[in-house]
KOLGU-4560 file (N, C-alpha, C; in nm, 3 decimals, padded with zeros to 5 digits):
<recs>
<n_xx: -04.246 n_yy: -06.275 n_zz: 01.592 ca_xx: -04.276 ca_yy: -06.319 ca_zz: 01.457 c_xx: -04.209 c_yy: -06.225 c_zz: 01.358 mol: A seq: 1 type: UNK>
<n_xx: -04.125 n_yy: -06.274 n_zz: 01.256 ca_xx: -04.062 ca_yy: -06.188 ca_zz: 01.143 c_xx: -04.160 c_yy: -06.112 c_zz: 01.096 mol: A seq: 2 type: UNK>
<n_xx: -04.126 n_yy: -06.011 n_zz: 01.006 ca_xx: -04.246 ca_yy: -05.940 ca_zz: 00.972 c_xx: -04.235 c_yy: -06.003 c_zz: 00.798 mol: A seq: 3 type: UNK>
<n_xx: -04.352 n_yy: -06.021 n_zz: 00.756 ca_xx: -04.380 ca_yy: -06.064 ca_zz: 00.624 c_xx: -04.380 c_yy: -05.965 c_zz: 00.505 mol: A seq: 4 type: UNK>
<n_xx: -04.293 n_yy: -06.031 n_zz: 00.437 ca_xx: -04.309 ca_yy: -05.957 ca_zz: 00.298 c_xx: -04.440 c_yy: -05.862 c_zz: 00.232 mol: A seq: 5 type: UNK>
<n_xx: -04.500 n_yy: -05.912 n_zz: 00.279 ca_xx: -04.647 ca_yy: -05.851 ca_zz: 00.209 c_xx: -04.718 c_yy: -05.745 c_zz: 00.291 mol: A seq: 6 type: UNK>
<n_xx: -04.704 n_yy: -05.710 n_zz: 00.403 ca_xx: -04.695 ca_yy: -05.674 ca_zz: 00.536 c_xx: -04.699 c_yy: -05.589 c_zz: 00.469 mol: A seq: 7 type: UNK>
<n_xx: -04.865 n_yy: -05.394 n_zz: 00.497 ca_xx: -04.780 ca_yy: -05.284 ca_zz: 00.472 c_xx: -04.797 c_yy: -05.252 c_zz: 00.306 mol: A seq: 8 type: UNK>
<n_xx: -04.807 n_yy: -05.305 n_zz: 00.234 ca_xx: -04.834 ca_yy: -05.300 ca_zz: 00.081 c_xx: -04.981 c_yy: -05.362 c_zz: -00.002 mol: A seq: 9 type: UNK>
<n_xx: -04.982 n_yy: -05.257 n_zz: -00.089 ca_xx: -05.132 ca_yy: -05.297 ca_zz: -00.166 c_xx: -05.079 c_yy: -05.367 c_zz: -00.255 mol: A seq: 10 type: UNK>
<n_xx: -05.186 n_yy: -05.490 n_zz: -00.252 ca_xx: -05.206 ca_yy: -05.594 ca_zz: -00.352 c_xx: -05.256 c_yy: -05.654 c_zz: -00.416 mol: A seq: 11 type: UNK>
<n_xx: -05.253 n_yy: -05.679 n_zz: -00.535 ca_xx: -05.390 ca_yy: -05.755 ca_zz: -00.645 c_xx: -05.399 c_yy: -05.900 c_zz: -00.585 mol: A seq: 12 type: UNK>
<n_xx: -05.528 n_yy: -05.954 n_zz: -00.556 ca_xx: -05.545 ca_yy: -06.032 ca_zz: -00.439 c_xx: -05.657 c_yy: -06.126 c_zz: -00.568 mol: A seq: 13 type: UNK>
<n_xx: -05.666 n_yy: -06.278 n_zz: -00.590 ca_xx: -05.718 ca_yy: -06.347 ca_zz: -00.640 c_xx: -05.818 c_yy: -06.403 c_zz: -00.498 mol: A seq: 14 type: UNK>
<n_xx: -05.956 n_yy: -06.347 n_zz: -00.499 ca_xx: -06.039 ca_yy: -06.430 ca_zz: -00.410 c_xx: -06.105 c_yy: -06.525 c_zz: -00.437 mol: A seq: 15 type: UNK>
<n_xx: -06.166 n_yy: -06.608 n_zz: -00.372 ca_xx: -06.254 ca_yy: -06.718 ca_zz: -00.420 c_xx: -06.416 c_yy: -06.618 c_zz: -00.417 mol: A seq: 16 type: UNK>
<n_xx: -06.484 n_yy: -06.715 n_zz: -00.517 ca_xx: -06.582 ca_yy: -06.670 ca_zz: -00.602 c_xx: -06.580 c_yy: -06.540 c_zz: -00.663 mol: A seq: 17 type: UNK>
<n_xx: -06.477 n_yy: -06.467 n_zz: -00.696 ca_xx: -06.458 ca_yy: -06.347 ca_zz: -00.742 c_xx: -06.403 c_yy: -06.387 c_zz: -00.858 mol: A seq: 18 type: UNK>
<n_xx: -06.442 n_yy: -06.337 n_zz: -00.974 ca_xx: -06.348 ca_yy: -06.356 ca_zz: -01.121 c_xx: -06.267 c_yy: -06.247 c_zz: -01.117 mol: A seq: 19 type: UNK>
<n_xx: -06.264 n_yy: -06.125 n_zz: -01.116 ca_xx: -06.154 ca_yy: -06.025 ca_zz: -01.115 c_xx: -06.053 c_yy: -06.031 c_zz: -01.009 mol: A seq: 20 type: UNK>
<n_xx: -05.952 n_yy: -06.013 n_zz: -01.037 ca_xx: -05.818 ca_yy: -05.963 ca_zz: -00.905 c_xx: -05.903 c_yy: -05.816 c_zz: -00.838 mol: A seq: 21 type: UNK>
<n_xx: -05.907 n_yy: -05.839 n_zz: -00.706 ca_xx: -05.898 ca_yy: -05.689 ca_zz: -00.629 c_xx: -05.790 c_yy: -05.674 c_zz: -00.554 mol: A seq: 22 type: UNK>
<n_xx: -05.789 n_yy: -05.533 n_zz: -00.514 ca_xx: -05.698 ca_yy: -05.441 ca_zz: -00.451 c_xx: -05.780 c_yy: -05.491 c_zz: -00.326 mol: A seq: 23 type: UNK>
<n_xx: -05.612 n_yy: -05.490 n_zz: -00.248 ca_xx: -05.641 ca_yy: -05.460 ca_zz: -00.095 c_xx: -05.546 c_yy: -05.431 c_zz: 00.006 mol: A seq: 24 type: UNK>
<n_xx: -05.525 n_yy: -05.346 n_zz: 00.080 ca_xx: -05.386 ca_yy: -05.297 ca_zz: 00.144 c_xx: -05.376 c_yy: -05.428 c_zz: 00.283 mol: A seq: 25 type: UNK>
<n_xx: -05.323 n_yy: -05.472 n_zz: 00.249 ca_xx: -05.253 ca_yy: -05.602 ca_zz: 00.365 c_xx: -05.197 c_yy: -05.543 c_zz: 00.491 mol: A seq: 26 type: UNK>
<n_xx: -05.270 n_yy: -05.540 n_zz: 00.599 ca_xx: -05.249 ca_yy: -05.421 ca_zz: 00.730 c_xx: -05.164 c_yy: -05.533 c_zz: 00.793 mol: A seq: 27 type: UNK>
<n_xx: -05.212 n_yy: -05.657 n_zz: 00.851 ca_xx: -05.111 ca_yy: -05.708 ca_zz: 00.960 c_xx: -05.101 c_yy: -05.869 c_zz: 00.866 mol: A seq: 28 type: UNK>
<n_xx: -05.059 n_yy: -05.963 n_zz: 00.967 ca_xx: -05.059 ca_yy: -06.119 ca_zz: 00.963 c_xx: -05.082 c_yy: -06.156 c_zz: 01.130 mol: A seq: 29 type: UNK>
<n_xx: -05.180 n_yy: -06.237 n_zz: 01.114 ca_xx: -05.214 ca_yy: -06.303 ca_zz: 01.190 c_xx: -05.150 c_yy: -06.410 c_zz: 01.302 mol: A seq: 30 type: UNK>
<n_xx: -05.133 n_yy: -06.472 n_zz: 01.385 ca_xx: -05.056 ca_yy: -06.530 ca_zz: 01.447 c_xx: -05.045 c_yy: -06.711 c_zz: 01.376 mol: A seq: 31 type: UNK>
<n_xx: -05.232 n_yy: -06.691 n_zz: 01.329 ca_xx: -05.218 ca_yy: -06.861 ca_zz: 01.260 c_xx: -05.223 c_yy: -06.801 c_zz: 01.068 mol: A seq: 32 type: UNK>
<n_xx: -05.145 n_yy: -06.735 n_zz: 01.058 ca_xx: -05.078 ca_yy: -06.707 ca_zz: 00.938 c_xx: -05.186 c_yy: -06.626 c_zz: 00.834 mol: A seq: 33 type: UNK>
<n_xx: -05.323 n_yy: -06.618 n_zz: 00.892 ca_xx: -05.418 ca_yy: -06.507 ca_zz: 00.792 c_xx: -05.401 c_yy: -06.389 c_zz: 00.778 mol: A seq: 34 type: UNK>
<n_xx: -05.441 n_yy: -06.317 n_zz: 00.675 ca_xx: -05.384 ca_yy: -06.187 ca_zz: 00.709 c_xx: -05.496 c_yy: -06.100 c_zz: 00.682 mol: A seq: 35 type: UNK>
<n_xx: -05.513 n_yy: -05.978 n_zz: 00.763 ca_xx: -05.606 ca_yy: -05.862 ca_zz: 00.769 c_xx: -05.564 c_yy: -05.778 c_zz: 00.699 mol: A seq: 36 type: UNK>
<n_xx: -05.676 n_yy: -05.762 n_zz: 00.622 ca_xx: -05.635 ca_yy: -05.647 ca_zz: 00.487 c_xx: -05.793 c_yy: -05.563 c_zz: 00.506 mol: A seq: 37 type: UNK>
<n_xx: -05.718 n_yy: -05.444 n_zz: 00.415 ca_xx: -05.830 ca_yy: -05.318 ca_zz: 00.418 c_xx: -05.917 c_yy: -05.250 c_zz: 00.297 mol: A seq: 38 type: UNK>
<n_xx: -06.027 n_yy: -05.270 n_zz: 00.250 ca_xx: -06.081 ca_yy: -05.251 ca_zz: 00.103 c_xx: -06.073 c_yy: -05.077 c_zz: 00.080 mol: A seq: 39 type: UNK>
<n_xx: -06.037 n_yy: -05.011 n_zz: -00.039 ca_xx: -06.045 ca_yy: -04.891 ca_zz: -00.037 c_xx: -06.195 c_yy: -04.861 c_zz: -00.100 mol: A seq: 40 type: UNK>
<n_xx: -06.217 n_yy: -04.750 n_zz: -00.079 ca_xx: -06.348 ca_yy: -04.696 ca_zz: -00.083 c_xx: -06.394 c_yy: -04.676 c_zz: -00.229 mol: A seq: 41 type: UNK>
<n_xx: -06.507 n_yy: -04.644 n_zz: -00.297 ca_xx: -06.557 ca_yy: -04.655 ca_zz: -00.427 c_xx: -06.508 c_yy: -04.472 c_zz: -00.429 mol: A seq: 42 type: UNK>
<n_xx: -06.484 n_yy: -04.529 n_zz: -00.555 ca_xx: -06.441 ca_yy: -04.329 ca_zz: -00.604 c_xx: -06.240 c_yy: -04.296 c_zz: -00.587 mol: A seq: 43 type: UNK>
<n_xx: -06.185 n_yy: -04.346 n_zz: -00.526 ca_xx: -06.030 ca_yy: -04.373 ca_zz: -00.482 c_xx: -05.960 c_yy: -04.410 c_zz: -00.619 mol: A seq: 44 type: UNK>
<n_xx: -05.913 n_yy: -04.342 n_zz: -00.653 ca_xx: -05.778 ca_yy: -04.395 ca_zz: -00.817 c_xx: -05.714 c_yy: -04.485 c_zz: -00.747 mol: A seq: 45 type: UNK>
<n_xx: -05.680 n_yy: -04.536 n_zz: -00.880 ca_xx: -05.575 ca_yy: -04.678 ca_zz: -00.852 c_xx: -05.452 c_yy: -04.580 c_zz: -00.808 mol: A seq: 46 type: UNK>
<n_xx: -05.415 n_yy: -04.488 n_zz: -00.881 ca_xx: -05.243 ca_yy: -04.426 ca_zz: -00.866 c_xx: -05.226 c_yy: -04.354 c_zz: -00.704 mol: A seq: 47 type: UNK>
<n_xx: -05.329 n_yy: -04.354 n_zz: -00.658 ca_xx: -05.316 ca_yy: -04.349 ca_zz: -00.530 c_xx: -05.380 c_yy: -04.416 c_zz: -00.425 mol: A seq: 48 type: UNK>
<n_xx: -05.376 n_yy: -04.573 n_zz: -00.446 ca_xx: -05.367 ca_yy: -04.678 ca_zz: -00.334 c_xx: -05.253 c_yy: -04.683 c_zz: -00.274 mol: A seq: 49 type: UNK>
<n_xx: -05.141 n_yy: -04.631 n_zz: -00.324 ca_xx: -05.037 ca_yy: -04.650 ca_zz: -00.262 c_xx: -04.988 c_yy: -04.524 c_zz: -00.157 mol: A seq: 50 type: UNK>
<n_xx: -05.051 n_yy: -04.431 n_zz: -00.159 ca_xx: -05.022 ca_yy: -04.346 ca_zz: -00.066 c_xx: -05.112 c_yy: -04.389 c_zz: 00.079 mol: A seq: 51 type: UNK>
<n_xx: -05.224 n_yy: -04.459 n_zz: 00.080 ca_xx: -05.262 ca_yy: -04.545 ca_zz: 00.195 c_xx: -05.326 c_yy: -04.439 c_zz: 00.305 mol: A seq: 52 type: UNK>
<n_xx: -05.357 n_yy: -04.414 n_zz: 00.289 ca_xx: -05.419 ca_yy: -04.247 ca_zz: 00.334 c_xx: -05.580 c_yy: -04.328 c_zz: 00.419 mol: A seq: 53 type: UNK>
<n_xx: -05.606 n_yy: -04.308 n_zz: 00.569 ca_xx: -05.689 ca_yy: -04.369 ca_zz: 00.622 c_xx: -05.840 c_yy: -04.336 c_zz: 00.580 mol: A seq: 54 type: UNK>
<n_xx: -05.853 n_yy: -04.225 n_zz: 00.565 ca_xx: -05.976 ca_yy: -04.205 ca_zz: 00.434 c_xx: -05.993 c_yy: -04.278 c_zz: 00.347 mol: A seq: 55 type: UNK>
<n_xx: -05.905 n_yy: -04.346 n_zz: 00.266 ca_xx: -05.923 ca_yy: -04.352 ca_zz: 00.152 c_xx: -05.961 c_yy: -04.535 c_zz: 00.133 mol: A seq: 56 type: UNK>
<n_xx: -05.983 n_yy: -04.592 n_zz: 00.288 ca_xx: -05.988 ca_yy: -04.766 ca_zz: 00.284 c_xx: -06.140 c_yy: -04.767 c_zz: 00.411 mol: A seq: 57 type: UNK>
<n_xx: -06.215 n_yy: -04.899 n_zz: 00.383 ca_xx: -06.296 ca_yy: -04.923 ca_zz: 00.488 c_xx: -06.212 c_yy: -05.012 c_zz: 00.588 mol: A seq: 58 type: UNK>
<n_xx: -06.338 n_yy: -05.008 n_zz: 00.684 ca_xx: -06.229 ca_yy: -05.122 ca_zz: 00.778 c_xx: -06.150 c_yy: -05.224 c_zz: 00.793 mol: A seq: 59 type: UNK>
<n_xx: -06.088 n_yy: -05.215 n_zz: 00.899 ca_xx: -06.016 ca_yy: -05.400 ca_zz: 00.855 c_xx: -06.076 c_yy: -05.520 c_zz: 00.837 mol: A seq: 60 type: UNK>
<n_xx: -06.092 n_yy: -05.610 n_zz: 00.778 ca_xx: -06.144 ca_yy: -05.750 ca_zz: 00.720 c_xx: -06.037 c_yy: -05.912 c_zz: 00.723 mol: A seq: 61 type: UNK>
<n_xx: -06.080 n_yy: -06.001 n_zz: 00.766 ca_xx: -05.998 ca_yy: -06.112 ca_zz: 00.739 c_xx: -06.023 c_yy: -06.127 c_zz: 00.581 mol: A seq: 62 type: UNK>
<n_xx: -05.903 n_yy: -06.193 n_zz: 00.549 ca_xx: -05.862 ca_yy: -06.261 ca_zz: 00.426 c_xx: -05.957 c_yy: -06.366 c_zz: 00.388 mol: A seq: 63 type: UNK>
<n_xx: -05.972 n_yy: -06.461 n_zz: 00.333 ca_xx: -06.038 ca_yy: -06.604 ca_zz: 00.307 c_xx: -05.925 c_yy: -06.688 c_zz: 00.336 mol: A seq: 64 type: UNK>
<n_xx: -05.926 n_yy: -06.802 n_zz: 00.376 ca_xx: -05.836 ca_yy: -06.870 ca_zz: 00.396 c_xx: -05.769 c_yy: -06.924 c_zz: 00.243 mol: A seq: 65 type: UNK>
<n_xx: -05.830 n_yy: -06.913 n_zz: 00.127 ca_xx: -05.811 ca_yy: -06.944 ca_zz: 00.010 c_xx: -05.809 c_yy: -06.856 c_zz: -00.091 mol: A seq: 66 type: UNK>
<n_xx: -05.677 n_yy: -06.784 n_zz: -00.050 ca_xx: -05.671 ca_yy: -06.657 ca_zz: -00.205 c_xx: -05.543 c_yy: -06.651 c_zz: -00.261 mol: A seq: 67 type: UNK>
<n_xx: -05.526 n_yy: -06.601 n_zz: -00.299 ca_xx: -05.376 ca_yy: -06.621 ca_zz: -00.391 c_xx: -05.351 c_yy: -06.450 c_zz: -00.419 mol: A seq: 68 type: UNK>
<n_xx: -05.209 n_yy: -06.391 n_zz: -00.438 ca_xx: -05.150 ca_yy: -06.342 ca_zz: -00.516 c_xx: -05.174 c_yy: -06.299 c_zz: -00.627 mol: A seq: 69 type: UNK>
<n_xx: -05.216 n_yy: -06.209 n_zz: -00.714 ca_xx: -05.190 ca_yy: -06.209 ca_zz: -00.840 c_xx: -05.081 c_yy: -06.173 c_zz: -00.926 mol: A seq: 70 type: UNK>
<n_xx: -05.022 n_yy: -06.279 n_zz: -01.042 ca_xx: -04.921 ca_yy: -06.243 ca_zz: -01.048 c_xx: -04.852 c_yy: -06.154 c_zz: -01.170 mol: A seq: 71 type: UNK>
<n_xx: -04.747 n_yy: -06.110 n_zz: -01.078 ca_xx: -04.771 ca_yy: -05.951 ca_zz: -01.201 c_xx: -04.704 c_yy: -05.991 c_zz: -01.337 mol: A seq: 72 type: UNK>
<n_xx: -04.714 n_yy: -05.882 n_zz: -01.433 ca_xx: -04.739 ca_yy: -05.893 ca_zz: -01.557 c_xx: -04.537 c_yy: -05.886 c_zz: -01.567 mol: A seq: 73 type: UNK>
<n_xx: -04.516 n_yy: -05.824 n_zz: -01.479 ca_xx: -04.312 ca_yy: -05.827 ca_zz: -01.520 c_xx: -04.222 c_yy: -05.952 c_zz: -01.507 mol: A seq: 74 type: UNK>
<n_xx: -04.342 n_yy: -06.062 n_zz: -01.503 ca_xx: -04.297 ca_yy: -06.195 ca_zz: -01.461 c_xx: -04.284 c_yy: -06.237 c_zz: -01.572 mol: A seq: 75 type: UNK>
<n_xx: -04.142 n_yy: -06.354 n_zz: -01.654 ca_xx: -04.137 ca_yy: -06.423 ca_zz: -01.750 c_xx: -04.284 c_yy: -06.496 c_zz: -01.764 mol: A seq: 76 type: UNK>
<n_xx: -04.351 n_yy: -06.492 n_zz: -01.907 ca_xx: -04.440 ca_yy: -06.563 ca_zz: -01.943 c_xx: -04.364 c_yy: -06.660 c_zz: -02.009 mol: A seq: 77 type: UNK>
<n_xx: -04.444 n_yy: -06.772 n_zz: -02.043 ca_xx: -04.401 ca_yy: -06.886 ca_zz: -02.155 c_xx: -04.415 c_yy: -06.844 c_zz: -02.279 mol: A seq: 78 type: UNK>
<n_xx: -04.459 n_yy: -06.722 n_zz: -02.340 ca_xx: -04.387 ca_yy: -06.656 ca_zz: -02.483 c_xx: -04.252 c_yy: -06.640 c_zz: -02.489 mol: A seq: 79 type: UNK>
<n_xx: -04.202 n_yy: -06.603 n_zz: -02.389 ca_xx: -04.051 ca_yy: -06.524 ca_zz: -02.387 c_xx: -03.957 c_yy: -06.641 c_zz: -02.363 mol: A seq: 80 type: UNK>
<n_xx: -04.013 n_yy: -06.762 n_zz: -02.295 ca_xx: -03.869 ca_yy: -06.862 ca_zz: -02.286 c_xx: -03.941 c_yy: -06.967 c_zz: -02.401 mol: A seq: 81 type: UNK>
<n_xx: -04.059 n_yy: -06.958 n_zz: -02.475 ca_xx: -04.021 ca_yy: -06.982 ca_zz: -02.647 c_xx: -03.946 c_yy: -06.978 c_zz: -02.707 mol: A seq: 82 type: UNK>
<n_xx: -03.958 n_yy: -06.796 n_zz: -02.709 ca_xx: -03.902 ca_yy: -06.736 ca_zz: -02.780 c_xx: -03.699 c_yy: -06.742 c_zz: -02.806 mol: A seq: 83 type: UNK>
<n_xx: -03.682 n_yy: -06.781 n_zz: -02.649 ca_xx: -03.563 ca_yy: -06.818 ca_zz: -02.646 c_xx: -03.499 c_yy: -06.929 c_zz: -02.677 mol: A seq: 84 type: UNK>
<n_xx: -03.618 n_yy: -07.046 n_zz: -02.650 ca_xx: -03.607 ca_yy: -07.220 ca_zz: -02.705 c_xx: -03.561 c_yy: -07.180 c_zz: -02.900 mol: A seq: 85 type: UNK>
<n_xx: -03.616 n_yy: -07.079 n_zz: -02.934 ca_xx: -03.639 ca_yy: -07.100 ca_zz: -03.085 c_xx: -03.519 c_yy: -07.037 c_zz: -03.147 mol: A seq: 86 type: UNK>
<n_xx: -03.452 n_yy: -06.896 n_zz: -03.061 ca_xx: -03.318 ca_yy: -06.856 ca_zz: -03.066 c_xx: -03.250 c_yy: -06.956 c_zz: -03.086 mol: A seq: 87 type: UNK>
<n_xx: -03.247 n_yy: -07.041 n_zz: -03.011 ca_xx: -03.146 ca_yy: -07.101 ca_zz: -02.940 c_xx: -03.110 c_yy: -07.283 c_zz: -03.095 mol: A seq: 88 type: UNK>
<n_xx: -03.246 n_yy: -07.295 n_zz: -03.110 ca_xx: -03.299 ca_yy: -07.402 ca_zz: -03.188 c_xx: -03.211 c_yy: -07.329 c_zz: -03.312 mol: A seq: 89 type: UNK>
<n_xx: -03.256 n_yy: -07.223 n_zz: -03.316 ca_xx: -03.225 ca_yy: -07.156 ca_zz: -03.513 c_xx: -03.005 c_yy: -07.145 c_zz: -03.475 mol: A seq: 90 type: UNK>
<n_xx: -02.993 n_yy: -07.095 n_zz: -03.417 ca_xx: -02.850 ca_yy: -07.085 ca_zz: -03.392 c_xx: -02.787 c_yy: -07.252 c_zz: -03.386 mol: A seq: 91 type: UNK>
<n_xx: -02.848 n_yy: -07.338 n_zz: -03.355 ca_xx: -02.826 ca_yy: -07.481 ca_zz: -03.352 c_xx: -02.805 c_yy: -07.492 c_zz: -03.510 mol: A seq: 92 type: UNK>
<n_xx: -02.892 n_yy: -07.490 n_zz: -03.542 ca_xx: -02.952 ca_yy: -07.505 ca_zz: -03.706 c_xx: -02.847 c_yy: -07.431 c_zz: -03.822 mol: A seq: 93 type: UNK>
<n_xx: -02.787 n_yy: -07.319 n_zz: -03.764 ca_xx: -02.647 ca_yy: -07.261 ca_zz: -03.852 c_xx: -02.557 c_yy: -07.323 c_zz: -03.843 mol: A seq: 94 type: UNK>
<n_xx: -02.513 n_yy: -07.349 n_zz: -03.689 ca_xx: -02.357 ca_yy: -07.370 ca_zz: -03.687 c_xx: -02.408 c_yy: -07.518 c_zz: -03.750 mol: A seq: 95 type: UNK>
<n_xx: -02.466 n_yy: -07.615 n_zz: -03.705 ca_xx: -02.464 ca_yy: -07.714 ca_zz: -03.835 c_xx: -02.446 c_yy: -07.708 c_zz: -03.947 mol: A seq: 96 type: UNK>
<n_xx: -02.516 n_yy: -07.578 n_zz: -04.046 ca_xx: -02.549 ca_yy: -07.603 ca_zz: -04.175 c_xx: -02.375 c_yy: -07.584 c_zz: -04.186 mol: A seq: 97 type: UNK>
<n_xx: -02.281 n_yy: -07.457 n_zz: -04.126 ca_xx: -02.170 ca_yy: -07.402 ca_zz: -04.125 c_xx: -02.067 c_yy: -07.498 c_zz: -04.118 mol: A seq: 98 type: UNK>
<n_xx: -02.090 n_yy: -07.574 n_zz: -04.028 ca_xx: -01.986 ca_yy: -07.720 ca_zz: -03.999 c_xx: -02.035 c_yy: -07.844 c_zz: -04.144 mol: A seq: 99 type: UNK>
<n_xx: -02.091 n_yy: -07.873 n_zz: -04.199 ca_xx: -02.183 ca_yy: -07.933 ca_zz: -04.339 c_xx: -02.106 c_yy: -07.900 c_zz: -04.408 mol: A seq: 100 type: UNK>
<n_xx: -02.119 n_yy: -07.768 n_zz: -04.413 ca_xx: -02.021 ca_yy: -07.689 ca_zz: -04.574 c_xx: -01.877 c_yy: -07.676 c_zz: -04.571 mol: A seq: 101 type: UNK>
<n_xx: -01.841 n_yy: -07.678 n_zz: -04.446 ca_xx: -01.649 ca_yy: -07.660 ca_zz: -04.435 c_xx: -01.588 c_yy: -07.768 c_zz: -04.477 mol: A seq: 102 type: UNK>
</recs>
């Protein structure tokens, strides 16, 4: 089996009946595609989930079959390709007025 992207890395994890994203270090994948992840302990900083330190997580746990990703904040939102529709709209809107007046 390839090894999965997610495989090995902590991740903001959308669970069902949970309103907040949690952290959880994603240890393996499963053969029917679930994956076993590991909760870190109360008291643990965020700036060091990523050093993964076996202290610092409880045991391994299955996933829910229904969770999602959370997705990060460096991702285009729909402000920014607005923002570009409206560039794009106003630059329309010159070279017209520019071609009008010649």
């Amino acid at each position: 089996m390839p090894q999965d992207k997610y495989v090995g890395k902590v991740k903001l994890l959308n669970l069902p009946n949970n309103t907040r994203p949690r952290y959880r270090w994603i240890v393996r994948k499963r053969d029917d595609g679930r994956y076993i992840a590991r909760t870190p302990k109360i008291g643990v900083l965020l700036k060091d989930l990523d050093k993964k330190l076996e202290k610092d997580y409880n045991s391994e746990r299955l996933l829910p079959k229904k969770f999602s990703f959370w997705k990060s904040l460096n991702s285009k939102s729909n402000k920014t390709k607005k923002k570009d529709q409206i560039v794009k709209l106003k630059s329309i809107k010159v070279e017209i007025i520019i071609n009008y007046l010649q």
